[in-house]
C-alpha positions as CSV (number, residue, x, y, z in Angstrom):
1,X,-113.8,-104.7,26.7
2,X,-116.5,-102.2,27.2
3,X,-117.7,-100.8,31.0
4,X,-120.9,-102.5,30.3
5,X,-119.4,-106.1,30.2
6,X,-118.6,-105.4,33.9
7,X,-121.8,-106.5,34.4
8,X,-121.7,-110.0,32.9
9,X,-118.7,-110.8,35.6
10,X,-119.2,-112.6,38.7
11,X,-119.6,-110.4,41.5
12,X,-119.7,-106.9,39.9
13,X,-122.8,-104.4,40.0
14,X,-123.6,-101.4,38.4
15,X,-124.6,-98.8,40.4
16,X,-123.7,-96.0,38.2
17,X,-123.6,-96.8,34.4
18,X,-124.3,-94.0,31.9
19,X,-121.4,-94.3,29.5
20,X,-120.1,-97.1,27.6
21,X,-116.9,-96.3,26.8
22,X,-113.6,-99.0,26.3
23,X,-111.6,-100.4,29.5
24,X,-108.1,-100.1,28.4
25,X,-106.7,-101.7,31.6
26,X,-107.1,-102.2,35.2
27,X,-105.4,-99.6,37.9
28,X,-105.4,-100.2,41.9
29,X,-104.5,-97.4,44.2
30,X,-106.6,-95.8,47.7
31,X,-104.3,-92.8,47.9
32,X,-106.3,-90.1,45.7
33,X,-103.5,-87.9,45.5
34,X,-101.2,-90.6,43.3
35,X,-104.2,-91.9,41.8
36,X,-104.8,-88.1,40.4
37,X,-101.5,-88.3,38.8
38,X,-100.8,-92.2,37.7
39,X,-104.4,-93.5,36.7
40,X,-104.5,-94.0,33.4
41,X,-107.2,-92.6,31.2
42,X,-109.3,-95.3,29.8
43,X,-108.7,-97.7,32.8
44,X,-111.1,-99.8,35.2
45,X,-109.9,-98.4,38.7
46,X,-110.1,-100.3,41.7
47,X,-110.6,-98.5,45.0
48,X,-111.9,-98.9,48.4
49,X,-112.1,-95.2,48.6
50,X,-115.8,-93.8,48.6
51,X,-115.8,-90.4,48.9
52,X,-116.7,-87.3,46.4
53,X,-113.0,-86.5,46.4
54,X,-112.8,-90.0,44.4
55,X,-115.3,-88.8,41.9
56,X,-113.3,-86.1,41.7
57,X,-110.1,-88.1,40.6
58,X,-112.3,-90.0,38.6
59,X,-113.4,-87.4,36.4
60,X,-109.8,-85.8,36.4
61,X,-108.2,-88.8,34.8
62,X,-110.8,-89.9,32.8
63,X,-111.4,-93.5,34.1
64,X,-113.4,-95.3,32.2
65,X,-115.3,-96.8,36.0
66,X,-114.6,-96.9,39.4
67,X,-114.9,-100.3,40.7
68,X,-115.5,-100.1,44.5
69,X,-113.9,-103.1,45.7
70,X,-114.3,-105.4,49.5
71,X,-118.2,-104.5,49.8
72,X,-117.3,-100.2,50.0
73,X,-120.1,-98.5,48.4
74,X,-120.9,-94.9,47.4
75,X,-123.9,-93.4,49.9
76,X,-126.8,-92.0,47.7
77,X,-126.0,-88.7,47.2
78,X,-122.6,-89.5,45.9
79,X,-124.1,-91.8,43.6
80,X,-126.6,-89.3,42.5
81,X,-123.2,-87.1,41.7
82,X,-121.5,-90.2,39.8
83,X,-124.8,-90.3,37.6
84,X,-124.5,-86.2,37.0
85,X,-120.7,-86.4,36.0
86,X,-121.5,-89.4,33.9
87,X,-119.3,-91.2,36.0
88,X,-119.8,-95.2,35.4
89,X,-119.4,-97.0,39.3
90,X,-119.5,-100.6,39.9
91,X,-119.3,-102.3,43.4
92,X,-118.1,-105.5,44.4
93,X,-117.2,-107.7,47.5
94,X,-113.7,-109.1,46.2
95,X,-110.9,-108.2,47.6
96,X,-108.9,-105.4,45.3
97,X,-106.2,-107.8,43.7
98,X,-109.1,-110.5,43.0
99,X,-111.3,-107.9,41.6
100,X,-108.2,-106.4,39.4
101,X,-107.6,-109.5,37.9
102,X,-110.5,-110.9,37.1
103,X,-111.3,-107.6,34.8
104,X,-107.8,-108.2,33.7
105,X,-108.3,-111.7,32.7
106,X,-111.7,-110.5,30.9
107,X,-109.8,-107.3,28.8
């Protein structure tokens, strides 16, 4: 499944997307510090952390997206940062197990 397919699932928006690069498979963790050292590269990360320090992680592990989950959202300046990293962001209002599986049923 590519990032961009994101899109075509109920729920999901693009707020960020300026790579289109393969999901390999879905990862859900809030705490930065084990996502910096579990998430797999490749994979569509669910979060309800919103901060620069997630871009950070982001960029790190080389997540294919972030996927802000239960209506969390970037403000603009950090979405402004996701575009200059090339970071791809998505938002949605599903909880983070619904959100998880739904791209998992789509990969």
């Amino acid at each position: 499944m590519k990032v961009i397919e994101l899109t075509k699932l109920d729920g999901f928006t693009s707020v960020s997307l300026l790579k289109d690069t393969d999901i390999t498979g879905v990862f859900c963790c809030d705490l930065l510090s084990v996502a910096m050292g579990k998430a797999p590269a490749g994979s569509a990360w669910v979060t309800v952390m919103a901060n620069v320090n997630t871009l950070a992680v982001a960029s790190l592990t080389d997540v294919a997206c972030i996927i802000l989950a239960e209506g969390v959202s970037f403000d603009e300046s950090l979405i402004e940062k996701a575009k200059e990293e090339g970071i791809a962001v998505f938002k949605t209002d599903l909880p983070v197990f619904e959100a998880a599986l739904q791209i998992h049923k789509s990969l």
